[in-house]
C-alpha positions in Angstrom: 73.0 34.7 25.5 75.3 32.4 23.2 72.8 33.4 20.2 75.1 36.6 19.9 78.0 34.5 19.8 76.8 32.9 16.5 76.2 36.4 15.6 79.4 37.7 16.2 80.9 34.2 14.6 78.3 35.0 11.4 79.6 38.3 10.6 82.9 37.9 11.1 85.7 37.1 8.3 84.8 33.1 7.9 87.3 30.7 8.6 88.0 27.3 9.2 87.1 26.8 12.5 83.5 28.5 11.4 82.8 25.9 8.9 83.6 23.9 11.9 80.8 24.6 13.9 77.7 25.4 11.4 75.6 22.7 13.0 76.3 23.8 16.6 75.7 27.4 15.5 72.2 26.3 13.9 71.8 24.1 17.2 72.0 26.6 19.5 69.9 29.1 17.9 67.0 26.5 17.9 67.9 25.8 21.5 67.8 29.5 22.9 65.4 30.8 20.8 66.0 34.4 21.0 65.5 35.9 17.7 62.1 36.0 16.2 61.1 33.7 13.6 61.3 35.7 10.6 64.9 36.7 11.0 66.0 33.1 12.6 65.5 31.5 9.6 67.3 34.1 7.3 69.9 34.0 10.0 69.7 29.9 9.3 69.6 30.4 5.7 73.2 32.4 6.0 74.4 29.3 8.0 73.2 26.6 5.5 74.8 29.1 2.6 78.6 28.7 4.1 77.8 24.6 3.7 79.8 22.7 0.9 81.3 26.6 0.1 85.2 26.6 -0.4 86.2 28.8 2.1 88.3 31.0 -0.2 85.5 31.8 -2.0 83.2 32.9 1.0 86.6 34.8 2.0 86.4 36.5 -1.2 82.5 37.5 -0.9 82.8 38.6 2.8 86.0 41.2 1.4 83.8 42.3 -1.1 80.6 43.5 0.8 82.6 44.9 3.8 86.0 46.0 2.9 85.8 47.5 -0.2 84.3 50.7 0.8 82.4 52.7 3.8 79.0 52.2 3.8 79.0 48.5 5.0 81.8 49.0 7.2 81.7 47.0 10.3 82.7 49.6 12.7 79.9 51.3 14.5 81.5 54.6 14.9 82.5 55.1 11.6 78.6 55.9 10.6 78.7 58.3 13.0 82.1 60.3 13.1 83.3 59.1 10.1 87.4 60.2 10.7 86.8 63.0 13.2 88.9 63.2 16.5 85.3 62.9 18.0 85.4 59.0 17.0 88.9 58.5 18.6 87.4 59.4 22.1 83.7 57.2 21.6 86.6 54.1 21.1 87.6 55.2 24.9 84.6 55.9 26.1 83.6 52.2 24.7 86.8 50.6 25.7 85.9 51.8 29.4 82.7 49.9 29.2 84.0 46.7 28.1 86.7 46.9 30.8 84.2 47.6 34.0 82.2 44.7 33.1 85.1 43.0 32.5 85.5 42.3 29.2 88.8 42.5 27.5 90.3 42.5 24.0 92.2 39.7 23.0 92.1 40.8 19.8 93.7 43.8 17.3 90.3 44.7 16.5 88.6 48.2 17.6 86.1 48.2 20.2 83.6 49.7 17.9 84.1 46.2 15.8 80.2 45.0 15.2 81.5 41.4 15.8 83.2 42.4 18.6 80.2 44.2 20.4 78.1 40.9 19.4 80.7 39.1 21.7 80.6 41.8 24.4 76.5 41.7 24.5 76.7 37.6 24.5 78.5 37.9 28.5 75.7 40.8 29.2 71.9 39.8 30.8 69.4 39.8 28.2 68.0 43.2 29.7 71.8 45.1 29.5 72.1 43.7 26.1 68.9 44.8 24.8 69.7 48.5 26.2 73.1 48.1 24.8 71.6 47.0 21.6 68.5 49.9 21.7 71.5 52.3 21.4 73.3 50.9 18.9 70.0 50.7 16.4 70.4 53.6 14.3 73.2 52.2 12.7 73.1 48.7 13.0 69.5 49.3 11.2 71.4 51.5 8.6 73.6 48.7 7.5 70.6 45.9 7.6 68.8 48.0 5.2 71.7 48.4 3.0 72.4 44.8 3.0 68.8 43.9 2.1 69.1 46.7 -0.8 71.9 44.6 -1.8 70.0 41.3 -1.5 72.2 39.4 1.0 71.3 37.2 3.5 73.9 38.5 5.8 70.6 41.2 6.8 68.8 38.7 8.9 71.9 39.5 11.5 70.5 43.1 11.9 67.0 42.3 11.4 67.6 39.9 14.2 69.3 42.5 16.5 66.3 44.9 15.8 64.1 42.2 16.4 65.3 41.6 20.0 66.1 45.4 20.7 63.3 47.5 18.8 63.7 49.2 15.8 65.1 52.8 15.9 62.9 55.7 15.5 62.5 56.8 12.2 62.9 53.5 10.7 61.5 54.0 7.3 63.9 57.6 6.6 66.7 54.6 7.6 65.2 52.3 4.4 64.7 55.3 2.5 68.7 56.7 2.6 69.4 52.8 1.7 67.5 52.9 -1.1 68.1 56.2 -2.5 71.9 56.3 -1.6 73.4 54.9 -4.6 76.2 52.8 -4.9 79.4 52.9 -2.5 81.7 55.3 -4.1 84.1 55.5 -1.1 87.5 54.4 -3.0 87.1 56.2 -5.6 86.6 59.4 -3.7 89.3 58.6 -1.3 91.0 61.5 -1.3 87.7 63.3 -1.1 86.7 61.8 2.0 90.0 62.4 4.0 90.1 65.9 3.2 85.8 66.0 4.5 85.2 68.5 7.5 85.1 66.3 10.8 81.3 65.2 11.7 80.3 64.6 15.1 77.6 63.9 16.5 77.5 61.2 18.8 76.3 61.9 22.6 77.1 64.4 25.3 80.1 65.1 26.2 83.2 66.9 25.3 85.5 65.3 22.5 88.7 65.4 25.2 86.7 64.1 28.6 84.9 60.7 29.5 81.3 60.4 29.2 80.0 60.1 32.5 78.4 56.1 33.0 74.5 58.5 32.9 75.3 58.1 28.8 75.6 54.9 26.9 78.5 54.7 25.2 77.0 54.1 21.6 74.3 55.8 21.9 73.4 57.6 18.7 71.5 61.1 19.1 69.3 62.8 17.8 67.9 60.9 14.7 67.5 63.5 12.4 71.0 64.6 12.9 72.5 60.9 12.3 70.9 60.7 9.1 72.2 64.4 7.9 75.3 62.9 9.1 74.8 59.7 6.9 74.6 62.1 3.7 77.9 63.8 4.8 79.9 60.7 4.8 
């Protein structure tokens, strides 16, 4: 399952060492052949992008689609709680996974990290990962269609994951609130957004206690309320 490896390597801030290893990546993608054609060669054609690129340059481009405001952010839960206590305990609740299988963090980043997750899924059979994955859809859809509204090629990622895990229900309401959304006012509005209501609603559960292992960790419920909460944030 090293195909979300090169995922995970993809859509995370480029550095040397990925420059390193674009043929490998491209390699090994031909080699597993997990992803369906259509999104393996966008996925390719993000790869090729990165060659003969100065590296401060595709620093600077990868800063400006995901850091500079909310609705490309990499971190799963913040689609969903936004900065509610309710997203503090779905870090735990995530955190616990990775730790029964396993899998620990050697790294500052939050559990909810997409890159991170990527790795995670990588060390999982195809049929936990594709669960896993299933789960996740709702958002990781969300953010391919808002990278495709934006025209980048970094969308072949998600249309990859979708391809292997099924598309979320509701899929063209998720294109729709891409398109319609507008652009990404999220610094201006900063102090706006802090001062928001909290927004919850990710799985069962109480905010203060563990969800029992009966409920995915990122699983995102119910649809229609997900994309009310998409509006909200």
């Amino acid at each position: 399952m090293l195909t979300f490896k090169v995922l995970s390597v993809l859509l995370s801030y480029p550095e040397t060492e990925t420059l390193a290893v674009l043929d490998d990546m491209a390699a090994l993608l031909e080699q597993e052949n997990l992803l369906l054609d259509a999104p393996k060669k966008t996925v390719l054609a993000l790869i090729n992008s990165y060659r003969g690129k100065d590296l401060l340059e595709l620093q600077e481009d990868y800063v400006a689609l995901f850091d500079r405001g909310r609705f490309l952010s990499l971190h799963i839960f913040e689609h969903v709680h936004g900065e509610s206590r309710d997203r503090g305990q779905a870090m735990v609740n995530l955190l616990q996974m990775y730790e029964s299988h396993g899998f620990e963090l050697a790294s500052a980043e939050l559990p909810d990290y997409i890159p991170l997750f990527l790795e995670f899924l990588s060390q999982q059979t195809a049929e936990e990962a594709a669960s896993l994955l299933h789960d996740a859809m709702p958002v990781l859809s969300l953010l391919g269609a808002r990278l495709t509204e934006r025209g980048s090629l970094f969308h072949g990622i998600f249309d990859a994951l979708a391809g292997f895990a099924g598309e979320p229900d509701g899929m063209d309401e998720i294109r729709q609130q891409a398109a319609n959304e507008g652009e990404d006012e999220t610094l201006v509005n900063m102090d706006e957004i802090w001062e928001e209501e909290a927004v919850s609603f990710m799985g069962a559960g109480e905010p203060c206690n563990t969800q029992t292992t009966t409920v995915s960790p990122v699983t995102i419920t119910p649809r229609d309320e997900f994309l009310k909460a998409q509006r909200r944030l």
